[in-house]
C-alpha positions in Angstrom: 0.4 52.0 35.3 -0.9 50.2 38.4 -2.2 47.3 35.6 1.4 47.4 34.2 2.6 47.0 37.4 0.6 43.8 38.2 1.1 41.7 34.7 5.2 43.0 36.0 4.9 41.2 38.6 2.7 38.2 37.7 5.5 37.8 34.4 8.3 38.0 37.1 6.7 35.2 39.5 6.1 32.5 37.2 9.1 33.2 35.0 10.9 31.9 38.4 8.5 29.5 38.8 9.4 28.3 34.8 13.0 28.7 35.9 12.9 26.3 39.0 10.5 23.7 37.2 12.8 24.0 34.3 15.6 21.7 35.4 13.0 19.2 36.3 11.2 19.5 32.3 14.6 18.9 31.3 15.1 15.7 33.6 11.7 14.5 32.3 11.8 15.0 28.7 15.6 13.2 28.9 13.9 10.6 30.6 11.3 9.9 27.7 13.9 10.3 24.8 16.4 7.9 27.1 13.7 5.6 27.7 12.3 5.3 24.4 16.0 4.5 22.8 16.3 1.5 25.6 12.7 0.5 25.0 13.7 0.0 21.0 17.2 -1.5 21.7 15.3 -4.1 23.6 12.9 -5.0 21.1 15.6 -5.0 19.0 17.6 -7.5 20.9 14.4 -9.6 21.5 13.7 -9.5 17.5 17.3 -10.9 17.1 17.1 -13.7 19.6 13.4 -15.1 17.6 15.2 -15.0 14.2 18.0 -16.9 15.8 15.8 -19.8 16.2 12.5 -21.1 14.8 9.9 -20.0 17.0 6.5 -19.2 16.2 5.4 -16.4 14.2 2.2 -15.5 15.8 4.0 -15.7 19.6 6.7 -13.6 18.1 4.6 -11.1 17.1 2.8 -10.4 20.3 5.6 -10.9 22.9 7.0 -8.0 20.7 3.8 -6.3 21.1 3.4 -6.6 24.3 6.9 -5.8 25.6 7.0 -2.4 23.5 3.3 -1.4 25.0 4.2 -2.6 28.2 7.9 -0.6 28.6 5.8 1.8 27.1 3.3 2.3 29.8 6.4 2.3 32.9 8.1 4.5 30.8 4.6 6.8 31.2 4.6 6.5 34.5 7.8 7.4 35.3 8.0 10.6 33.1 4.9 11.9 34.5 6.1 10.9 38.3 9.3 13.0 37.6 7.2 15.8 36.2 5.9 16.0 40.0 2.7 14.2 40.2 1.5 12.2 42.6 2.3 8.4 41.9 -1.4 8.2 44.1 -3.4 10.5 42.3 -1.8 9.3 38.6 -3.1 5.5 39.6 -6.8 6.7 40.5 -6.5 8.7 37.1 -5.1 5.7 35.1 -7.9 3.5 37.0 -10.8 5.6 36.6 -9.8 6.2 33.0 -9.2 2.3 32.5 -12.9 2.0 33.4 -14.1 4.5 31.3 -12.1 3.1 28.0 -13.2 -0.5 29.3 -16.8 0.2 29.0 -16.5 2.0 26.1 -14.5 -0.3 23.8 -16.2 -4.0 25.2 -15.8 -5.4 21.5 -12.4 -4.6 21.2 -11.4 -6.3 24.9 -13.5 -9.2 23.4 -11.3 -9.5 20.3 -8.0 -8.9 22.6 -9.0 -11.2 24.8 -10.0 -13.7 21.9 -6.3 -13.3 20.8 -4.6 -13.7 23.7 -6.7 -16.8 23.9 -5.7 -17.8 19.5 -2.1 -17.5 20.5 -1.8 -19.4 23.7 -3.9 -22.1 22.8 -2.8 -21.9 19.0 -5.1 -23.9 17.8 -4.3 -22.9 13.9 -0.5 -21.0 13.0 0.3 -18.4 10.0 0.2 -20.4 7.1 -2.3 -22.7 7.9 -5.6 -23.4 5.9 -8.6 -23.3 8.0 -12.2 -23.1 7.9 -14.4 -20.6 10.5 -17.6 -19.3 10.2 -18.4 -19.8 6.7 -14.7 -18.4 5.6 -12.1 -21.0 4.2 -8.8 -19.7 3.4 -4.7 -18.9 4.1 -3.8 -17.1 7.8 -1.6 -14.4 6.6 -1.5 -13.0 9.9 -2.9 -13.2 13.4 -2.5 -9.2 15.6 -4.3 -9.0 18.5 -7.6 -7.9 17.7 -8.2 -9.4 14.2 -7.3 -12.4 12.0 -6.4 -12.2 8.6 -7.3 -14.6 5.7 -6.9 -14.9 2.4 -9.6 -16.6 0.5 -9.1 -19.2 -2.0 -10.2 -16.8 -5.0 -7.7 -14.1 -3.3 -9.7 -12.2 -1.0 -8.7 -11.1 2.1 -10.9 -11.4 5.0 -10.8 -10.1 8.4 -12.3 -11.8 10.9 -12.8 -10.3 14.6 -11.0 -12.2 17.0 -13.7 -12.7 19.2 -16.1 -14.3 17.0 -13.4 -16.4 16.0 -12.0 -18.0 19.2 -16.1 -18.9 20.2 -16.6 -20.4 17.0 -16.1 -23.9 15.6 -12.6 -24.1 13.6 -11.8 -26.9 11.0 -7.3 -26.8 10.5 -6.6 -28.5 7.3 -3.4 -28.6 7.2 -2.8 -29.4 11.2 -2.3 -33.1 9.9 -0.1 -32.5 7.1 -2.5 -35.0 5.2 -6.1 -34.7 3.4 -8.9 -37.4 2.5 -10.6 -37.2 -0.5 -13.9 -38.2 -1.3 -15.0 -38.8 -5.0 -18.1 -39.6 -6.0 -18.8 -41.9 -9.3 -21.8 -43.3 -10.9 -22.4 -45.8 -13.6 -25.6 -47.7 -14.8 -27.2 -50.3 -13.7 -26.6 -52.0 -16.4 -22.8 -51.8 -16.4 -20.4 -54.7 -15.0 -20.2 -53.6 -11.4 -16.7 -55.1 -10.8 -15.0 -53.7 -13.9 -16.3 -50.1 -13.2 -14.7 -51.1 -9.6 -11.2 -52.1 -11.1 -11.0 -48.9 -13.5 -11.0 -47.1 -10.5 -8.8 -48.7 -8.5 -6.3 -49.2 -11.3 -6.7 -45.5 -11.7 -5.8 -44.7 -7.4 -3.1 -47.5 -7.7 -1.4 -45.3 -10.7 -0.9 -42.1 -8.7 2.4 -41.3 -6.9 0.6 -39.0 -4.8 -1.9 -41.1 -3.4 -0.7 -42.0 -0.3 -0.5 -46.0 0.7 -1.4 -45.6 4.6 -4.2 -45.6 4.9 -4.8 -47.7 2.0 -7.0 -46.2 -0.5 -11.1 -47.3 -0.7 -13.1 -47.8 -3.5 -16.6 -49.1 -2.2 -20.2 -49.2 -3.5 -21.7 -46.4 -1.2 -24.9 -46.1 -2.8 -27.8 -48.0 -5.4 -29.1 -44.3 -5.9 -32.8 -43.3 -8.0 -30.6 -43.4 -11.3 -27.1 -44.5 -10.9 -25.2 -47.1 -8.6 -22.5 -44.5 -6.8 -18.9 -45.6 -6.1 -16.6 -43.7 -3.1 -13.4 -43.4 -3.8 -11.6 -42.5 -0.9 -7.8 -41.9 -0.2 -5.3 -39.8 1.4 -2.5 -37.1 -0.2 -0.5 -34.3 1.7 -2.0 -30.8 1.5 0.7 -29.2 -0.9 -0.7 -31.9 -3.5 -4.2 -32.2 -2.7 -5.8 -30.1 -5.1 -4.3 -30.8 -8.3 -4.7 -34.5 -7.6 -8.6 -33.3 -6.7 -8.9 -31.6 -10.2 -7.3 -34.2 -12.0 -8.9 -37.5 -10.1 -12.4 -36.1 -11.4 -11.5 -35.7 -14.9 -9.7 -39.1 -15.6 -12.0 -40.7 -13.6 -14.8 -39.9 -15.9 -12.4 -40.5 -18.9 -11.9 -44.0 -17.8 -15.2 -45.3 -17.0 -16.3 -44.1 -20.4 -13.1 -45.4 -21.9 -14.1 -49.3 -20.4 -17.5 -48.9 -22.0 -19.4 -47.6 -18.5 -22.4 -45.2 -19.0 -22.0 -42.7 -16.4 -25.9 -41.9 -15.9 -27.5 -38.8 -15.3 -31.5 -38.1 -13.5 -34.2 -39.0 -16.5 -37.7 -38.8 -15.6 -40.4 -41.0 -17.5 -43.5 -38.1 -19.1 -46.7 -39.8 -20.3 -49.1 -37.8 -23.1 -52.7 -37.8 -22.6 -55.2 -37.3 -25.7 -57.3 -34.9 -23.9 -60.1 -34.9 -26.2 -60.4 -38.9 -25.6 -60.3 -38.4 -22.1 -62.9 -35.8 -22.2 -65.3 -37.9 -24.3 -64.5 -41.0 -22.2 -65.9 -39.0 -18.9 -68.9 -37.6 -20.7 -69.7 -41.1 -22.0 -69.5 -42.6 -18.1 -71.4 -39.5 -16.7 -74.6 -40.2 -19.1 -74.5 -43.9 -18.5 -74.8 -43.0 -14.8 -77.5 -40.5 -15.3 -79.8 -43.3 -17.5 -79.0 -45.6 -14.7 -80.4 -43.2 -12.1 -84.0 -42.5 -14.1 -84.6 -46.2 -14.9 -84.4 -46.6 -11.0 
C-alpha cells in the first residue's frame, strides 16, 4: 500500500507539473506550425518576384535555399526558447555541436563553400557548355554542394563542388561564338593554290560561317607525308556542330572532286635475299682469314 501510495503521489506531482507546462507546449508547438506557414508564404512571395523578371537561375535557387534554411534555424531557436530553455545554454549547445558537425563533414563545407563561391563569381550559368576536369558537357543544375552535367553522349555527371571551383574551367558558350579548326592534307604533288581556293570557295558558301573575324585558310604545315592546310573560322554555338560534321565531309569531297590526292602515312620496306647476304659475309670472312696467314 505504502508503494501505491508513493507512485499516487509521484502521478499526482507531475500531472500538475504537465498541466502548468501545458499551456506553454501549446504556445510552442503554435509557434512552429505558425512559423512554418509564414516561412513558406515568404518563399512563396520571393519565388513570385524571380519569375516576375529574368534573374539568374542558379542565384534563384540558393537565395531560396538559404532564406527557407535560414527562417528555419530562428524559427528553431525561438520554439525551443519558448519551451523554457536557456537562450545561453542553447547557443553553447548549437556552438559545440557546430564544431563537432564541422569537423566531421570538412568535404561537404568544402563543396558548400565551393558553391557559394560558383554562384557569386558565376563563372559558368545553367545551360552553359563547359569543360572541367576531364568532363565536357550541359549544366543542368548548380545546388550547393554538387554540380550537375550532362555529357555529350547523355550521361549525367556530378561533380563535387569543391573540386570544381579549384579547378581550371573552359565556358564554351560564355562568348556566344566558337572557332573551328580543320585540318586538310593533300600531296605534294597537287597544285597548292587550287587545293587552297576549294577550300575557301567551300567557307565562302556557308551561311553559318561567320564574316568577323574573317575566315583563314593557311598552309600550317609541309608534314612527313602531306602538306596540311588550317581552315579556321567562327560560327555561334547553336550551329557549331553540324557545320563541324558537315565541313569535314565536303571538305574531303571537294578536294577529291578538283583532282587533289588527299595522302595518307606510307612507309618505304626493302627485301633482303638472305641466303646472298649470308654467302656474301662468308666470302669476305675467308678472304680476311687468307690475308691474315700469308702475313
Amino acid at each position: 500500500m505504502d508503494k501505491l501510495n508513493d507512485w499516487g503521489a509521484i502521478a499526482r506531482e507531475y500531472g500538475e507539473k504537465l498541466i502548468d507546462y501545458l499551456p506553454t507546449l501549446l504556445g510552442a508547438l503554435a509557434l512552429l506550425f505558425i512559423g512554418l506557414w509564414v516561412i513558406g508564404l515568404i518563399v512563396k512571395y520571393v519565388n513570385k518576384l524571380f519569375k516576375k523578371k529574368d534573374y539568374d537561375k542558379t542565384l534563384e535557387i540558393f537565395t531560396l535555399n538559404a532564406i527557407r534554411w535560414g527562417l528555419r534555424i530562428i524559427l528553431f531557436v525561438l520554439v525551443i526558447t519558448q519551451l523554457g530553455v536557456q537562450s545561453a545554454t542553447l547557443v553553447a549547445a548549437i556552438g559545440a555541436a557546430g564544431l563537432a558537425i564541422g569537423l566531421a563533414m570538412q568535404g561537404s563545407l568544402s563543396n558548400l563553400a565551393g558553391g557559394v563561391l560558383l554562384i557569386i563569381l558565376k563563372p559558368f550559368k545553367v545551360g552553359d557548355w563547359i569543360e572541367v576536369q576531364g568532363i565536357s558537357g550541359s549544366v543542368v543544375e548548380i545546388n550547393l554542394f554538387y554540380t550537375k552535367i550532362d555529357t555529350f553522349g547523355n550521361q549525367r555527371a556530378i561533380i563535387p563542388n569543391g573540386d570544381l571551383s579549384n579547378d581550371n574551367i573552359i565556358n564554351y558558350s560564355y562568348n556566344g561564338t566558337r572557332r573551328e579548326t580543320l585540318s586538310f592534307g593533300i600531296s605534294y604533288d597537287d597544285d597548292l593554290k587550287k587545293a587552297k581556293q576549294v577550300l575557301r570557295d567551300l567557307v565562302e558558301e556557308q551561311e553559318d560561317v561567320l564574316k568577323d573575324p574573317a575566315p583563314q585558310i593557311i598552309v600550317a604545315e609541309l608534314g612527313a607525308d602531306s602538306v596540311n592546310f588550317s581552315v579556321r573560322y567562327f560560327a555561334e554555338n547553336s550551329k557549331f556542330w553540324d557545320l563541324h560534321w558537315f565541313m569535314i565531309e565536303e571538305g574531303k569531297i571537294r578536294l577529291e572532286e578538283a583532282g587533289m590526292t588527299i595522302p595518307y602515312p606510307q612507309r618505304d620496306v626493302y627485301l633482303y635475299d638472305q641466303t646472298k647476304m649470308n654467302g656474301t659475309i662468308e666470302k669476305r670472312s675467308k678472304n680476311k682469314n687468307n690475308a691474315n696467314t700469308a702475313d
